[in-house]
N, CA, C and O atoms as CSV, one atom per row, in Angstrom:
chain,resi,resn,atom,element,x,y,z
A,1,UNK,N,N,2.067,-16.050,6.531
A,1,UNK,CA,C,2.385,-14.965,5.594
A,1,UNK,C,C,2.034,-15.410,4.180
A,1,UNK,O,O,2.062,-16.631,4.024
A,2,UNK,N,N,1.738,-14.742,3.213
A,2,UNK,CA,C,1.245,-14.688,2.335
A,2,UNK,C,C,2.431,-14.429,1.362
A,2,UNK,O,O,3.497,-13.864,1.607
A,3,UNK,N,N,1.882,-15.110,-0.080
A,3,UNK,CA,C,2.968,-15.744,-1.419
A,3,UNK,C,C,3.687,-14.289,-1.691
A,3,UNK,O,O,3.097,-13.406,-2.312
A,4,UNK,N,N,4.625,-14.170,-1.323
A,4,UNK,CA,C,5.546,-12.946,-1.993
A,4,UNK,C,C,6.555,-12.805,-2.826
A,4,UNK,O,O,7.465,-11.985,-2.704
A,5,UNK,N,N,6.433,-13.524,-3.610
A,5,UNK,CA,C,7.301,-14.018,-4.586
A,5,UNK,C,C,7.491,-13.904,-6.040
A,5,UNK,O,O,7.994,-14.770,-6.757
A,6,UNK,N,N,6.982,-12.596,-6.461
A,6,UNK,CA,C,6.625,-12.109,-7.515
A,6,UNK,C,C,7.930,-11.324,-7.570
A,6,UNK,O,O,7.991,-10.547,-6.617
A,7,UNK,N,N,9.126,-11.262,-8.470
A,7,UNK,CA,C,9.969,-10.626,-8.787
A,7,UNK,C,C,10.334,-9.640,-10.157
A,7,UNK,O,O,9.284,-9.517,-10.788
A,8,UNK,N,N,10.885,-9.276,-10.490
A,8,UNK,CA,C,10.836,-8.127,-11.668
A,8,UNK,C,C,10.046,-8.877,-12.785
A,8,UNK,O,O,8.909,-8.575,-13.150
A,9,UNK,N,N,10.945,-10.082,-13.366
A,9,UNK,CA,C,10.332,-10.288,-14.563
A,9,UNK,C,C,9.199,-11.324,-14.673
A,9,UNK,O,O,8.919,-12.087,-15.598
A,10,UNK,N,N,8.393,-11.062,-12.984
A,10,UNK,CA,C,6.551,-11.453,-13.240
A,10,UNK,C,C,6.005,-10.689,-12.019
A,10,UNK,O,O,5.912,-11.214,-10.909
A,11,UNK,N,N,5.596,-9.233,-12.329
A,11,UNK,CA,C,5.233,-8.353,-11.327
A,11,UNK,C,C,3.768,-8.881,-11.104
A,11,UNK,O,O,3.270,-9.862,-11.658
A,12,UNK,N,N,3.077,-7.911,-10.041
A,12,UNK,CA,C,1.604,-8.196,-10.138
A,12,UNK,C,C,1.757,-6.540,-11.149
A,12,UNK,O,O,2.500,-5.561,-11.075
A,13,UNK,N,N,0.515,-6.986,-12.112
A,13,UNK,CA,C,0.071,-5.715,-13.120
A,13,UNK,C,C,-1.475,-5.374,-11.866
A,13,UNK,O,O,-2.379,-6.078,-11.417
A,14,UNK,N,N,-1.121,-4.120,-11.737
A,14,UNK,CA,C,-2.378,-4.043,-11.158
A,14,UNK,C,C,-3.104,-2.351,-11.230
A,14,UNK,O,O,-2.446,-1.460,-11.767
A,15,UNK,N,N,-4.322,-2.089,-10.709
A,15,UNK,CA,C,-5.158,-1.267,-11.132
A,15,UNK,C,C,-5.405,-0.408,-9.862
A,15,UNK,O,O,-5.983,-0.982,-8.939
A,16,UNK,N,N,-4.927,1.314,-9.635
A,16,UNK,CA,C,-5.733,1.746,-8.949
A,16,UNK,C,C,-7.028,0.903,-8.518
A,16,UNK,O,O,-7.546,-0.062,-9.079
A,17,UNK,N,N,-7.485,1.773,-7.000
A,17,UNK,CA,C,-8.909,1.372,-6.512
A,17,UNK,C,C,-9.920,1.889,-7.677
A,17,UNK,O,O,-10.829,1.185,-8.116
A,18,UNK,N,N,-9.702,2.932,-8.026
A,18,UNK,CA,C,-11.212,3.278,-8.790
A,18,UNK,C,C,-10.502,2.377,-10.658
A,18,UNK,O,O,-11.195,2.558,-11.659
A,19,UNK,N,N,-9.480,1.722,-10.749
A,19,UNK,CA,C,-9.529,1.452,-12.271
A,19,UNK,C,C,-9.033,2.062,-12.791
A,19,UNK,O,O,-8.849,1.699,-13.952
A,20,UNK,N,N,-8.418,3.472,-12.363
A,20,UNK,CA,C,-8.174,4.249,-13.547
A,20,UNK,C,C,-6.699,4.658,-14.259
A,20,UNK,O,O,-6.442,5.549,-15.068
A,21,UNK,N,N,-5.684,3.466,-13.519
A,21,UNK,CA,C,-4.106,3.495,-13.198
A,21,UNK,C,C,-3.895,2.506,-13.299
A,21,UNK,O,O,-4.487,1.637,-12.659
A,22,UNK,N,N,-2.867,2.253,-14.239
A,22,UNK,CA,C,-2.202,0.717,-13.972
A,22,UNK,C,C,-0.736,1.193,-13.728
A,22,UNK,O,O,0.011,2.136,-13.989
A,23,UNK,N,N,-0.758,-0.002,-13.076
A,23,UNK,CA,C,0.760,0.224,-12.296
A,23,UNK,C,C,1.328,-1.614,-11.885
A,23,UNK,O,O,0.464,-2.461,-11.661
A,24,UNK,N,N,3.030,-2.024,-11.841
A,24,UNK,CA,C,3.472,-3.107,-11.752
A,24,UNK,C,C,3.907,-2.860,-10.015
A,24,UNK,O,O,4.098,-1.737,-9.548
A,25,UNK,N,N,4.025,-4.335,-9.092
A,25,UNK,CA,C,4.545,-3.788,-8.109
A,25,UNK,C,C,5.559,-5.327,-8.116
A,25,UNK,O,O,5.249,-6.343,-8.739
A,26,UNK,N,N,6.293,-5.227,-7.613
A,26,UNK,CA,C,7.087,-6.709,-8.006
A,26,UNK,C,C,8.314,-6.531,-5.813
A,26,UNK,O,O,8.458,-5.675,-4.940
A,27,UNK,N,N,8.647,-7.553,-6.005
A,27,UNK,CA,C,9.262,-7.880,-4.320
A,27,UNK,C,C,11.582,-7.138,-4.793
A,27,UNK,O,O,12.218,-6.814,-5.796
A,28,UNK,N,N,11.754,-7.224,-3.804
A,28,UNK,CA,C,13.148,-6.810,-4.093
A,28,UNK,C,C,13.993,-6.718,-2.762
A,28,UNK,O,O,13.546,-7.185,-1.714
A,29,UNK,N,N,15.166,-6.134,-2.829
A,29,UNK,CA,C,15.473,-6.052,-1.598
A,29,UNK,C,C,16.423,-4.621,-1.508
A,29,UNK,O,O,17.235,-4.620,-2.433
A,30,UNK,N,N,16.523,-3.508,-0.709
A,30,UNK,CA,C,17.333,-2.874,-0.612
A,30,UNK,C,C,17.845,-2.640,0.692
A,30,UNK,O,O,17.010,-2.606,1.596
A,31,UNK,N,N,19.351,-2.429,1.058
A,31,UNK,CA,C,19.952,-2.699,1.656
A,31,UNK,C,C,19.758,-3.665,2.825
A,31,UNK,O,O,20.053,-3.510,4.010
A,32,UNK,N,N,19.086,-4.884,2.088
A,32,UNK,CA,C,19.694,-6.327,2.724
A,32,UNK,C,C,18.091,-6.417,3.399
A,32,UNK,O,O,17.821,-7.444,4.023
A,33,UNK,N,N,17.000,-5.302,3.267
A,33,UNK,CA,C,15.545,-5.162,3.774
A,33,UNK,C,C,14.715,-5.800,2.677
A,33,UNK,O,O,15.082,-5.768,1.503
A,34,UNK,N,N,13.809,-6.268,2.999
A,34,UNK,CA,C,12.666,-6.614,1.267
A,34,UNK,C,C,11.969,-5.153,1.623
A,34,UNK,O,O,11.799,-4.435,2.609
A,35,UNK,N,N,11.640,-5.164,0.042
A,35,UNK,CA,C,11.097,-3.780,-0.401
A,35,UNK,C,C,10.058,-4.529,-1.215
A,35,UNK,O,O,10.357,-5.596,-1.751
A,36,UNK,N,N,8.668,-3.925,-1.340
A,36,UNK,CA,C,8.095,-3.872,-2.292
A,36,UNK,C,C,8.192,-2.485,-3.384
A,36,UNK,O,O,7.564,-1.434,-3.249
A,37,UNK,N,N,9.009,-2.772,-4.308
A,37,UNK,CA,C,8.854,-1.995,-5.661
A,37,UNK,C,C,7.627,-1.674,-6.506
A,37,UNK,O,O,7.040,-2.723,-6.771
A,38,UNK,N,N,7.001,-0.557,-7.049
A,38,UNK,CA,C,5.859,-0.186,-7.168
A,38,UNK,C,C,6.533,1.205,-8.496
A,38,UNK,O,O,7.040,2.316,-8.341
A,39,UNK,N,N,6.232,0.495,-9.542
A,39,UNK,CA,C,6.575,0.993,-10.758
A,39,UNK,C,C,5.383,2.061,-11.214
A,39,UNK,O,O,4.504,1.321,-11.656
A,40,UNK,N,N,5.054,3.036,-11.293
A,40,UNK,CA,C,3.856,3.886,-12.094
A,40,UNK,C,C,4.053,5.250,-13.171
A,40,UNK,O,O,3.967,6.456,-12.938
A,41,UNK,N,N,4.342,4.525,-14.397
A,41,UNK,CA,C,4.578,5.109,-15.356
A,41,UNK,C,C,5.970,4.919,-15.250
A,41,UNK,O,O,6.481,3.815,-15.065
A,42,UNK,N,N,6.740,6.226,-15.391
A,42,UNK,CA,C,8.553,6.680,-15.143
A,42,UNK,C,C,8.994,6.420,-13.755
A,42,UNK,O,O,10.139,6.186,-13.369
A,43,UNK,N,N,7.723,6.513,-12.956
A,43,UNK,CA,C,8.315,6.621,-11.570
A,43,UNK,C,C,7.836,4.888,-10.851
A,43,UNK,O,O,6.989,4.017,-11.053
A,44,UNK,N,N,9.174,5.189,-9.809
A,44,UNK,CA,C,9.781,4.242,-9.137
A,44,UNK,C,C,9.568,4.795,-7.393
A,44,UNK,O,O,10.221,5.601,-6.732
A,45,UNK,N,N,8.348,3.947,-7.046
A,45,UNK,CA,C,8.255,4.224,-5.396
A,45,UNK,C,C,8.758,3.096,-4.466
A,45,UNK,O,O,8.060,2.124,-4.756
A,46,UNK,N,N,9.392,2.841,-3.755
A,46,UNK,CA,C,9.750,1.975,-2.220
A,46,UNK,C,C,8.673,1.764,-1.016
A,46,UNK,O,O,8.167,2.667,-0.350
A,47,UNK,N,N,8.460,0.508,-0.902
A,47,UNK,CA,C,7.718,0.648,0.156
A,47,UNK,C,C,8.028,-0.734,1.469
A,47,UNK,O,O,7.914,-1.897,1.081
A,48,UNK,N,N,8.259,-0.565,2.382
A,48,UNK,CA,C,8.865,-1.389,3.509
A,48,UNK,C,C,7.660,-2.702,3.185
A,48,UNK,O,O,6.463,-2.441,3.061
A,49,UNK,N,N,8.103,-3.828,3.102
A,49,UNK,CA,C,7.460,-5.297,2.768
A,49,UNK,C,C,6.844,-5.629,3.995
A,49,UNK,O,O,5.935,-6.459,3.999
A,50,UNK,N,N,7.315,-4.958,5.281
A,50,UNK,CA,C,6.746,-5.519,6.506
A,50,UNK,C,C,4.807,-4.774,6.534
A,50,UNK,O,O,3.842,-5.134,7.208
A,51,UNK,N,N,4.933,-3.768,5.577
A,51,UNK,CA,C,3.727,-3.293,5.544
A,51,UNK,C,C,2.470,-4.010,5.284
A,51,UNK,O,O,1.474,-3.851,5.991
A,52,UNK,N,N,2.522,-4.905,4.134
A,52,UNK,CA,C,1.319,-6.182,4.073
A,52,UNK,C,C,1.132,-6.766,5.154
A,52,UNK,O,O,-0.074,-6.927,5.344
A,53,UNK,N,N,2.025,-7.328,6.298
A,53,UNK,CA,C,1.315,-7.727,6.868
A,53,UNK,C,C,0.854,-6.767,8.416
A,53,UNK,O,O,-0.130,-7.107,9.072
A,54,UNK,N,N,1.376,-6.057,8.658
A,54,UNK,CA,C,0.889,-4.579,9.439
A,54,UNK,C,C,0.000,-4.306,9.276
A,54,UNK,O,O,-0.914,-4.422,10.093
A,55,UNK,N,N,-0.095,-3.836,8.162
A,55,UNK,CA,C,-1.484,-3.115,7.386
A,55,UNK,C,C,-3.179,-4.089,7.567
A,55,UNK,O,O,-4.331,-3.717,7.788
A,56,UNK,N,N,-2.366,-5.801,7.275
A,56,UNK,CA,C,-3.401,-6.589,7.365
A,56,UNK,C,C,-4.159,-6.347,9.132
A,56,UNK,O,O,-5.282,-5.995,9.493
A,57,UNK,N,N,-3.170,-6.655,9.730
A,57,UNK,CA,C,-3.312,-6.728,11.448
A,57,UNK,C,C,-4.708,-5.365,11.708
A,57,UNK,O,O,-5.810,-5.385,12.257
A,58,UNK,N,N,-3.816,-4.191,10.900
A,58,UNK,CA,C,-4.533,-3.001,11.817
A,58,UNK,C,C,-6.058,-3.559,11.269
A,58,UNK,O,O,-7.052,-3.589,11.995
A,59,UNK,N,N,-6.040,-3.919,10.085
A,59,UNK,CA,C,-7.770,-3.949,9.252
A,59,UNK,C,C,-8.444,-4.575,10.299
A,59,UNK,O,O,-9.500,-4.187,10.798
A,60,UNK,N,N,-7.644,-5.792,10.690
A,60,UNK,CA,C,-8.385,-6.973,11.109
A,60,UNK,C,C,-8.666,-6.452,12.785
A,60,UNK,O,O,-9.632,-6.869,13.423
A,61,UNK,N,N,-7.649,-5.479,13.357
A,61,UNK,CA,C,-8.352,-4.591,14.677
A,61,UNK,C,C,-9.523,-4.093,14.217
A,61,UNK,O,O,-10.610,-4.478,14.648
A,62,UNK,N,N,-9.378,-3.171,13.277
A,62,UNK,CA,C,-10.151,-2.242,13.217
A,62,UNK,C,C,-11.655,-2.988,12.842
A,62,UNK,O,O,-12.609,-2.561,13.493
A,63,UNK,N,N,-11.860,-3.786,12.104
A,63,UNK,CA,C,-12.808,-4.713,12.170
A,63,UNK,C,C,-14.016,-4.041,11.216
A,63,UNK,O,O,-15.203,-4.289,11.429
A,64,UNK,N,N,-13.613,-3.264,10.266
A,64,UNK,CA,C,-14.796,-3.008,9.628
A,64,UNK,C,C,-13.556,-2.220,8.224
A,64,UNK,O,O,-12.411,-2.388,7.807
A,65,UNK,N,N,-14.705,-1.381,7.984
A,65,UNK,CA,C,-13.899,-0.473,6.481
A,65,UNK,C,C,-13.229,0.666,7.026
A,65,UNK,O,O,-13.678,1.541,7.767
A,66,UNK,N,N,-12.343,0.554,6.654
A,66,UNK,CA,C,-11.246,1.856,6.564
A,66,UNK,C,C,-10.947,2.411,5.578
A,66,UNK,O,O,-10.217,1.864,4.751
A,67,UNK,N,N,-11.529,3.880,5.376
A,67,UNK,CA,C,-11.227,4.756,4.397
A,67,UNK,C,C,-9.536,4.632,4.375
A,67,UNK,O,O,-8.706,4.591,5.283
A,68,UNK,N,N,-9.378,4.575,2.204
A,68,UNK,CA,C,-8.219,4.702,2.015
A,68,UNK,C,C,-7.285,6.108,2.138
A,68,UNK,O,O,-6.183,6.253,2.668
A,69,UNK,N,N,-8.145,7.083,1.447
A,69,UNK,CA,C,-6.960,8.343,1.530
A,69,UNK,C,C,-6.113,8.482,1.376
A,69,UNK,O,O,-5.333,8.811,2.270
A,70,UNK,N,N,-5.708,8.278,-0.085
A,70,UNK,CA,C,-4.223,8.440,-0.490
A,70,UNK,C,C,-4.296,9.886,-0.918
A,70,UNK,O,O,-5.031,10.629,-1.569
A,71,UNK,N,N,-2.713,9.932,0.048
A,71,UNK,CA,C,-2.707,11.353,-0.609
A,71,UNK,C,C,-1.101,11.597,-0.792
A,71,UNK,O,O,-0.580,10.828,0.016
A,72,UNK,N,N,0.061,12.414,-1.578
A,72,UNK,CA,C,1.358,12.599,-1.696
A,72,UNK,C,C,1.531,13.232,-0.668
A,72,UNK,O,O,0.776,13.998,-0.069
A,73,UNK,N,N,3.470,12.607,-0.271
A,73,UNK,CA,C,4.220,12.811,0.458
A,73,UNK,C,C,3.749,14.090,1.567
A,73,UNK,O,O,3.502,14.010,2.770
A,74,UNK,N,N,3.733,15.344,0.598
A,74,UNK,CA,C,3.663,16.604,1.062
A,74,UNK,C,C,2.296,17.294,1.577
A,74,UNK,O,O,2.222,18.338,2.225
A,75,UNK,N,N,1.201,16.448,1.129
A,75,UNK,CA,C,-0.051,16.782,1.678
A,75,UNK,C,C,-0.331,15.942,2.857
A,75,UNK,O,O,0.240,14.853,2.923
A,76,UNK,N,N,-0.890,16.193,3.510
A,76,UNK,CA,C,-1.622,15.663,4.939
A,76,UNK,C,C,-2.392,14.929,4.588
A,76,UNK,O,O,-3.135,15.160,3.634
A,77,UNK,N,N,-2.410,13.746,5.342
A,77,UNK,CA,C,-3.866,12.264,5.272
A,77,UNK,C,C,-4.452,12.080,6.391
A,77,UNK,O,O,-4.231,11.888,7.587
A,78,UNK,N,N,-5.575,12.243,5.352
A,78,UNK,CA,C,-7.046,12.459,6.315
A,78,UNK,C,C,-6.796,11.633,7.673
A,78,UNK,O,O,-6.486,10.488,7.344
A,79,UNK,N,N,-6.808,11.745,8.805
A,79,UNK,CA,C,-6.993,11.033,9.902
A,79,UNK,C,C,-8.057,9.884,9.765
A,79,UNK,O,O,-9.187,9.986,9.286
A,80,UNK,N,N,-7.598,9.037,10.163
A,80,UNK,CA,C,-8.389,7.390,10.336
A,80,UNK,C,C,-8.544,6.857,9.012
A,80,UNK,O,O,-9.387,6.005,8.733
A,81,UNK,N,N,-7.426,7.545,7.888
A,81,UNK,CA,C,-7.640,6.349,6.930
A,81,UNK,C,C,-6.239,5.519,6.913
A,81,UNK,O,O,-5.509,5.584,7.902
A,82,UNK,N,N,-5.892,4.782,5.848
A,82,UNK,CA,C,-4.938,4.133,5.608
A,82,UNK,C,C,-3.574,4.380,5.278
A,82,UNK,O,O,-2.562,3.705,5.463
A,83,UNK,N,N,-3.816,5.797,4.604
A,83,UNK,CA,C,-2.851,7.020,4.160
A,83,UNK,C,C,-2.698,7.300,5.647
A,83,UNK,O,O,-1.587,6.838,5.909
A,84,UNK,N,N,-3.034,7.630,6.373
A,84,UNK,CA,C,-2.704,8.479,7.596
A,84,UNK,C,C,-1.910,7.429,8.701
A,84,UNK,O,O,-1.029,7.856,9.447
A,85,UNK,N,N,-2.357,5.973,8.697
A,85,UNK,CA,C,-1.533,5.040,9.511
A,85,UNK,C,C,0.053,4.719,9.166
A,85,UNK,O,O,1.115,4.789,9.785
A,86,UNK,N,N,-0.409,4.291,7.711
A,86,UNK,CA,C,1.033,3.903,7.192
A,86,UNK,C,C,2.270,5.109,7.156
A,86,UNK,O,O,3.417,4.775,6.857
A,87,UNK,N,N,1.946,6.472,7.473
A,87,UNK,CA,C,2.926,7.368,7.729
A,87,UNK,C,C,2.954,7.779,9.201
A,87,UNK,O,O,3.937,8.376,9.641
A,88,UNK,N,N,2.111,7.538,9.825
A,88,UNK,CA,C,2.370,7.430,11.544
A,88,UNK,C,C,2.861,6.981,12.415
A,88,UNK,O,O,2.841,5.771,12.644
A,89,UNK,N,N,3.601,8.092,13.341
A,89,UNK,CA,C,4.556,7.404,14.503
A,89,UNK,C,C,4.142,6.590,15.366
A,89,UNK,O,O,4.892,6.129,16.226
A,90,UNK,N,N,2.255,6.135,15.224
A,90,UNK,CA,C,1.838,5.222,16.147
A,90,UNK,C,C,2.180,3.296,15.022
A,90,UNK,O,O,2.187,2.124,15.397
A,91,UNK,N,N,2.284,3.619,14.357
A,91,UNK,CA,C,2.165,2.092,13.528
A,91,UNK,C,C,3.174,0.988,13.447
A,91,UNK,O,O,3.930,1.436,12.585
A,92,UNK,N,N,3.506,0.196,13.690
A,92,UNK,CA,C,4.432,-0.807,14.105
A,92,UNK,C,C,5.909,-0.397,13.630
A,92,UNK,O,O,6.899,-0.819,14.228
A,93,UNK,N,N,6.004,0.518,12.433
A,93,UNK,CA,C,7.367,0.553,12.366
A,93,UNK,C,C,7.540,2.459,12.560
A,93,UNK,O,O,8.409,3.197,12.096
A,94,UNK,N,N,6.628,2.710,13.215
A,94,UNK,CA,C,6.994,4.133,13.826
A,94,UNK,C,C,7.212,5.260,12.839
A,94,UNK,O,O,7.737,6.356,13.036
A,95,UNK,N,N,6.574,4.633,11.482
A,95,UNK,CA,C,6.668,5.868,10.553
A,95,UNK,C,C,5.993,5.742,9.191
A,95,UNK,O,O,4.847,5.368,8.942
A,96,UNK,N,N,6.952,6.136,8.376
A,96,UNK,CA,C,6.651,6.407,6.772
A,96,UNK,C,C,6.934,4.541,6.143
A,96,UNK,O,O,8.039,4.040,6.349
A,97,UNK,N,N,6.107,3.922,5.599
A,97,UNK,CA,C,5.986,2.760,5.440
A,97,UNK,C,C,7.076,2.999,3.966
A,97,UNK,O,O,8.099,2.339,3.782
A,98,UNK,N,N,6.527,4.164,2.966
A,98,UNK,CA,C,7.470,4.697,1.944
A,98,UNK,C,C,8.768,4.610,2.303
A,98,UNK,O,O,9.058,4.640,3.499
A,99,UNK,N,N,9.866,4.475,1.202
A,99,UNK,CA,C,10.741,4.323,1.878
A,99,UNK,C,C,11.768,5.495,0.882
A,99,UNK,O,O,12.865,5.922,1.240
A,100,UNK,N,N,11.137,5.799,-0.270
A,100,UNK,CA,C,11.546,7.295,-1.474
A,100,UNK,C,C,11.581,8.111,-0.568
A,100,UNK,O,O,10.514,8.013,0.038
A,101,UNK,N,N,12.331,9.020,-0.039
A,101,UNK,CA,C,12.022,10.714,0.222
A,101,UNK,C,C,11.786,11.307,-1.035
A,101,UNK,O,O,12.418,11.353,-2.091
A,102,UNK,N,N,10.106,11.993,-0.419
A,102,UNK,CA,C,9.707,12.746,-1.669
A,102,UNK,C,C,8.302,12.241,-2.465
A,102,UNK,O,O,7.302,12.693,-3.024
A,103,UNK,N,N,8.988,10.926,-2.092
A,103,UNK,CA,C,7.783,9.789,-2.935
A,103,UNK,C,C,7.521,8.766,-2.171
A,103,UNK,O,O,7.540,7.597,-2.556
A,104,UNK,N,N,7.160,9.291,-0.612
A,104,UNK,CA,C,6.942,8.026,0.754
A,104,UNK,C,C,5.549,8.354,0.638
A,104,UNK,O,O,5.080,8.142,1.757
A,105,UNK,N,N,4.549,8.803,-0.208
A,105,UNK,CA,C,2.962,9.128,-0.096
A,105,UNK,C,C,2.441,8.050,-0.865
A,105,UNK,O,O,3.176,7.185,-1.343
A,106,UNK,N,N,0.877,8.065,-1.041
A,106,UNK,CA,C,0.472,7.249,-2.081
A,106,UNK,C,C,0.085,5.633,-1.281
A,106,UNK,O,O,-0.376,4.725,-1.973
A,107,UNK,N,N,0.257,5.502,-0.261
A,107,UNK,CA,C,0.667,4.071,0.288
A,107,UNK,C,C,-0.906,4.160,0.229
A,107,UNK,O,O,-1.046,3.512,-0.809
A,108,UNK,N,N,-1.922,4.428,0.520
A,108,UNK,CA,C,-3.434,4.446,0.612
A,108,UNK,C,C,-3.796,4.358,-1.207
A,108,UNK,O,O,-4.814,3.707,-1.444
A,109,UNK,N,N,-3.193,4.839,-2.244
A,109,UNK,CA,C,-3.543,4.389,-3.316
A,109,UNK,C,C,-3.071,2.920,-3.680
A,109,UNK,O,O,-3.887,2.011,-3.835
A,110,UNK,N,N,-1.642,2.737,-3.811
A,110,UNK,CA,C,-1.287,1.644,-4.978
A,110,UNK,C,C,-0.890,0.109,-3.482
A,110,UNK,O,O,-0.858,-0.978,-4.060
A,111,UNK,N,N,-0.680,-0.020,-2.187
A,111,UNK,CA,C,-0.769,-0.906,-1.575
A,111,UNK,C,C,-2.200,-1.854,-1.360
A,111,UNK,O,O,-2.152,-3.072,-1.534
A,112,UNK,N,N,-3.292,-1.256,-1.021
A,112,UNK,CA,C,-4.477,-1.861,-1.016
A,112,UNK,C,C,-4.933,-2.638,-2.371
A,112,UNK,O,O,-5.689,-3.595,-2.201
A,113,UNK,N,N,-4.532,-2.307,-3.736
A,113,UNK,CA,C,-4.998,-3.515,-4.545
A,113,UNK,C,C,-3.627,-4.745,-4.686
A,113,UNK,O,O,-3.520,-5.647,-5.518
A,114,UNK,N,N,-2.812,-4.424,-3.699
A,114,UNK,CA,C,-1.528,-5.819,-3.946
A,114,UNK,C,C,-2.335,-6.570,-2.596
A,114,UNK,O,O,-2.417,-7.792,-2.720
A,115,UNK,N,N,-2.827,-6.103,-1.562
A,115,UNK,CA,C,-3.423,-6.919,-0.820
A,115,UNK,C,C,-4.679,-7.110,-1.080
A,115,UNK,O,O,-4.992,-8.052,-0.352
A,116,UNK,N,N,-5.569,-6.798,-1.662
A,116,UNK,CA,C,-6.900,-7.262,-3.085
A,116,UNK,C,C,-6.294,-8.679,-3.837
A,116,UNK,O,O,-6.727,-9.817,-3.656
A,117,UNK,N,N,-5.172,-8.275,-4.727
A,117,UNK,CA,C,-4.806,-9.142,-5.307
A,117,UNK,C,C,-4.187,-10.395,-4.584
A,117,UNK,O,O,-4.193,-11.469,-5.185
A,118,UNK,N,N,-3.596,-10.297,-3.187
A,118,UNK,CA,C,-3.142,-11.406,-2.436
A,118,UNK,C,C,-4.107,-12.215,-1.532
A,118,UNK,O,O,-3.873,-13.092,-0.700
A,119,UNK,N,N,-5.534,-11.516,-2.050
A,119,UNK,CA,C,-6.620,-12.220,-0.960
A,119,UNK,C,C,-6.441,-12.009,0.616
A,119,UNK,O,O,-6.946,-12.752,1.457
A,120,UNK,N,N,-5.552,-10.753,0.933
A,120,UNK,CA,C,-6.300,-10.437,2.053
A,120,UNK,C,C,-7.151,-9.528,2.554
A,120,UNK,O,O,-7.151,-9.141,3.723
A,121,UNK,N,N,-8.082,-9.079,1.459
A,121,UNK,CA,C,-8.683,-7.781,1.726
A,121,UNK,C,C,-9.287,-7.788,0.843
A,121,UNK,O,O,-9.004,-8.278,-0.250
A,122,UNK,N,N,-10.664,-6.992,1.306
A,122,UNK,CA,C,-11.950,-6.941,0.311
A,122,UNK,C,C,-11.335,-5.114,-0.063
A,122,UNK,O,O,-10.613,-4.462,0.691
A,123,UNK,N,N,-11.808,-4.711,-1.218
A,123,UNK,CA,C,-11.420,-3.237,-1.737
A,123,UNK,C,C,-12.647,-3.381,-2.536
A,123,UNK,O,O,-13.308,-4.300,-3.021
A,124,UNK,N,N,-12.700,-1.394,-2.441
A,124,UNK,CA,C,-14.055,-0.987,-2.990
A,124,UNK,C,C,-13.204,-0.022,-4.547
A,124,UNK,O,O,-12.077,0.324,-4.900
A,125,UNK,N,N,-14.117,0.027,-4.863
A,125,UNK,CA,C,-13.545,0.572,-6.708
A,125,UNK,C,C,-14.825,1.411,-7.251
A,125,UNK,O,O,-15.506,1.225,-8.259
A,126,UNK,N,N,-14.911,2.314,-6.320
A,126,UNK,CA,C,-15.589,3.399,-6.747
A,126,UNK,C,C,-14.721,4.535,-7.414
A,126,UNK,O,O,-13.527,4.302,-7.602
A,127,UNK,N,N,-15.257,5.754,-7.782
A,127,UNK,CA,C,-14.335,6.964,-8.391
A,127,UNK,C,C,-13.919,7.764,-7.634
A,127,UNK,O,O,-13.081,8.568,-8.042
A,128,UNK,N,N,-14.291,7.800,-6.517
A,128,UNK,CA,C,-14.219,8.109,-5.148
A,128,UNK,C,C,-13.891,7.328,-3.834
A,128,UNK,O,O,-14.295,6.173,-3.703
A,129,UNK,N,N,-13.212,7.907,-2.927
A,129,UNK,CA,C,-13.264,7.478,-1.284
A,129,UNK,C,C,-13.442,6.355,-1.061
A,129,UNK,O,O,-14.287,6.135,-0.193
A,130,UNK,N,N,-12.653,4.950,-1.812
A,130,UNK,CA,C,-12.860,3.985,-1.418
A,130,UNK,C,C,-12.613,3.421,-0.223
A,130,UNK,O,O,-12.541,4.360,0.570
A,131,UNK,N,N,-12.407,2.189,0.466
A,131,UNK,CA,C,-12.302,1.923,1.709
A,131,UNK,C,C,-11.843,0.481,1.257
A,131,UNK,O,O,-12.109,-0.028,0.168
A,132,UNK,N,N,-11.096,-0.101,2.296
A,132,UNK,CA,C,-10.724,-1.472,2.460
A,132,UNK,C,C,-11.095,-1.918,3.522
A,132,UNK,O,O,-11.557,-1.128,4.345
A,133,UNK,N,N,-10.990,-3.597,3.893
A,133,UNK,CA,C,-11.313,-4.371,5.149
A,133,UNK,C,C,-11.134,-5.502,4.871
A,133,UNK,O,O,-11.570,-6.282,4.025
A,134,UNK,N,N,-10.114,-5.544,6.045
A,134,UNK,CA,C,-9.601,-7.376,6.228
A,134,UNK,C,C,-10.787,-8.481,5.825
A,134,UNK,O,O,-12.018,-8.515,5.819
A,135,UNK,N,N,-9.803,-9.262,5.530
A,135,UNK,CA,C,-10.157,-10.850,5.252
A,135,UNK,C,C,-9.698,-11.693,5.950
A,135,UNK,O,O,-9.963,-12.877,5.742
């Protein structure tokens, strides 16, 4: 498993895929679970910690690029991207990786550059439809 040890007061500062968002995501724990915390702007999203390394596994099945597809809570994600696993009843923890009601979307935007930044994953940073793939 990989260094997770970044807490409030030394987050990772990090950048949307295309650059155009900065956002802090720092480790935590709520009710007695680690959470990765994911600060963007005012808002405050939850996301289950078991997801980095899940997320890594499926890449490394899937064995090539996987469209990201982030999309919010309330809209639908595209099938076969990353947005669409991490809220699916097929994925190791049988659901919404989010852990906000309301604000469980997005996992295809702001998760893929904390695993960029942790070296397990190559990410693309176009303005568009980027894609990720294990390392």
């Amino acid at each position: 498993m990989v260094n997770l040890d970044r807490k409030k007061d030394n987050p990772w500062v990090l950048k949307t895929p295309p650059g155009t968002g900065e956002y802090i995501m720092y480790m935590d724990e709520k009710d007695g679970v680690p959470v990765i915390v994911c600060v963007v702007g005012t808002t405050t999203l939850l996301y289950d910690a078991r997801c980095i390394e899940d997320l890594h596994a499926m890449l490394k099945a899937a064995g090539d690029w996987v469209e990201l597809g982030g999309a919010d809570e309330q809209k639908l994600a595209k099938e076969g991207t990353v947005e669409a696993w991490g809220r699916s009843p097929d994925n190791p923890i049988g659901g919404w990786y989010g852990l906000k009601k309301g604000l469980r979307g997005r996992f295809g935007v702001y998760i893929p550059p904390l695993m960029e930044a942790l070296g397990l994953c190559e990410l693309e940073h176009n303005p568009k439809n980027n894609r990720m793939r294990a390392i």
